[in-house]
C-alpha positions in Angstrom: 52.9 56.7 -110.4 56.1 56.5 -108.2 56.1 53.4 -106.3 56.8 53.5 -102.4 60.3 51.5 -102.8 61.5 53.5 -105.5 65.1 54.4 -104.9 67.1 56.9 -105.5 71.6 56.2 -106.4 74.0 58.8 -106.4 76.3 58.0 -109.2 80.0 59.3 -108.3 81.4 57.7 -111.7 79.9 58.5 -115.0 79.6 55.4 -117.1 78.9 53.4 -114.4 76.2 50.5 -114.8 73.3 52.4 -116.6 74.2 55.6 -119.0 71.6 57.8 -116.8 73.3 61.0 -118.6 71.8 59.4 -121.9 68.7 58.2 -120.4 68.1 61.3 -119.2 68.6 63.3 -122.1 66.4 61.2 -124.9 63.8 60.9 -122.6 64.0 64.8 -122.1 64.0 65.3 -125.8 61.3 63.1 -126.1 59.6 65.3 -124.0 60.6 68.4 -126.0 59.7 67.5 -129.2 56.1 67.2 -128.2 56.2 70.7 -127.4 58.3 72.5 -129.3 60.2 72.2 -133.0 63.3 70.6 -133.5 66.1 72.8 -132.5 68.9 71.7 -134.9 71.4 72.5 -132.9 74.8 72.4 -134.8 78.1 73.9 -133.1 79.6 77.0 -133.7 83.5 77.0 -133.5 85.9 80.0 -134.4 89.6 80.6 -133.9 92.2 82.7 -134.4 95.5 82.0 -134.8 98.8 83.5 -135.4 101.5 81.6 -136.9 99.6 78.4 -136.5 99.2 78.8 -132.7 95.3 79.4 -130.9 95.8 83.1 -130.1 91.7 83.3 -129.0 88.6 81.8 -130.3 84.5 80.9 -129.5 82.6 78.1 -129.0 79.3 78.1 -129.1 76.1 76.5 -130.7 73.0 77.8 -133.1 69.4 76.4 -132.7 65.8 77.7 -131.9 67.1 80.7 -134.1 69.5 81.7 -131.1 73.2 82.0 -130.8 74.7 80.8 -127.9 78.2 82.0 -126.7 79.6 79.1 -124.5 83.3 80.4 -124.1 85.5 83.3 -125.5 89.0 83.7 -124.4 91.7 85.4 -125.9 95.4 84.9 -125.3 96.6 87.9 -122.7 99.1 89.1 -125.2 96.1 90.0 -127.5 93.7 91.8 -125.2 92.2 94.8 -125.9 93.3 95.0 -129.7 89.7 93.9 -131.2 90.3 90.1 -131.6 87.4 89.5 -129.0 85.4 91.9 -130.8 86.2 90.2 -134.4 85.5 87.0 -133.1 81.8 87.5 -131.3 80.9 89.9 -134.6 82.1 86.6 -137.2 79.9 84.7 -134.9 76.9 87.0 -135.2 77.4 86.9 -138.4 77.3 83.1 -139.0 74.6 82.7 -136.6 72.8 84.8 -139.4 73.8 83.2 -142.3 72.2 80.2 -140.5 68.7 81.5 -139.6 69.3 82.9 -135.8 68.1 85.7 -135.0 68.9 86.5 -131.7 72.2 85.6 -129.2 72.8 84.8 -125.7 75.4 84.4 -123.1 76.6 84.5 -119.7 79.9 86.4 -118.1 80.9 86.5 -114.3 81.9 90.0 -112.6 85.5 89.4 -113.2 85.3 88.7 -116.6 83.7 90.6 -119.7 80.0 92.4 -119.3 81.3 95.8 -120.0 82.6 94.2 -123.1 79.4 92.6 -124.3 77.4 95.2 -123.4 80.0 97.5 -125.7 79.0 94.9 -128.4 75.1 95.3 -127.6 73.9 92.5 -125.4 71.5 93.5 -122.8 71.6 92.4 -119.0 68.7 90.0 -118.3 69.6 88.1 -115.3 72.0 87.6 -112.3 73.2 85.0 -110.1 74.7 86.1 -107.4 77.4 84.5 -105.1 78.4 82.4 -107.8 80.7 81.7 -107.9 81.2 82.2 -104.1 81.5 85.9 -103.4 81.1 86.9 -107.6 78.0 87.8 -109.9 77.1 85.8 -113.2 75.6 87.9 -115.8 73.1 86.5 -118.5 73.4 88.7 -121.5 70.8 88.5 -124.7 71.5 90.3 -128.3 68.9 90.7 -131.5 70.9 90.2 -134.3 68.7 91.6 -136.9 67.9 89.8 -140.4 71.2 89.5 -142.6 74.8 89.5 -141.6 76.1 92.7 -141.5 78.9 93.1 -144.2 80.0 96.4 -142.7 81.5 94.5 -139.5 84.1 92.3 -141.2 86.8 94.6 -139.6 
């Protein structure tokens, strides 16, 4: 039961006195495992490179059986010549090999749905005006069973 004097700190610097980020997340774990299986989350990493510079890559995590695409950029010089499509596909893939089954990500208005949804993912939510004046887009995929050997190109 909350007490009556309980306080409440904002915390403008992170590291400050207590770890609260830390507190905050074992004690939501805690929480989580009671209810649900471990997610064994490990990350997901890819990049491509030309001449030994980062010409584009992904970064993302597996666990619960889901993909998730955090970030995928690709240098300007190499748009539109299937290195973003190379990428999310090796990442499918992997995501297989590793038990998932299924993948999810988000996009804003100025960036790529039109190029997920090309690649299968399916619009399941919005969030509009963020950022101000834009749409995010939450896109989901099902990946199937086994990694698809046909998509290597």
């Amino acid at each position: 039961m909350l007490r009556p004097d309980s306080d409440i700190a904002v915390t403008l610097e992170p590291g400050s006195g207590d770890d609260v980020g830390s507190i905050v997340l074992a004690g939501l774990r805690a929480y989580n495992r009671q209810r649900a299986e471990a997610p064994d989350f490990r990350p997901l990493v890819l990049a491509a490179r030309e001449g030994g510079s980062v010409i584009g890559g992904l970064v993302g995590e597996t666990g619960w059986r889901w993909l998730y695409v955090d970030l995928l950029w690709i240098s300007d010089a190499y748009r539109g010549g299937g290195l973003g499509r190379r990428l999310l596909r090796a990442a499918e893939d992997e995501a297989l090999r590793r038990g998932m089954r299924h993948a999810y990500l988000d996009t804003f208005d100025f960036q790529a749905r039109g190029f997920y949804e090309k690649s299968g993912y399916e619009l399941f939510g919005t969030l509009e005006d963020y950022p101000p004046g834009h749409t995010r887009f939450y896109l989901r995929k099902d990946l199937g069973d086994t990694p698809d050997q046909s998509r290597k190109g």
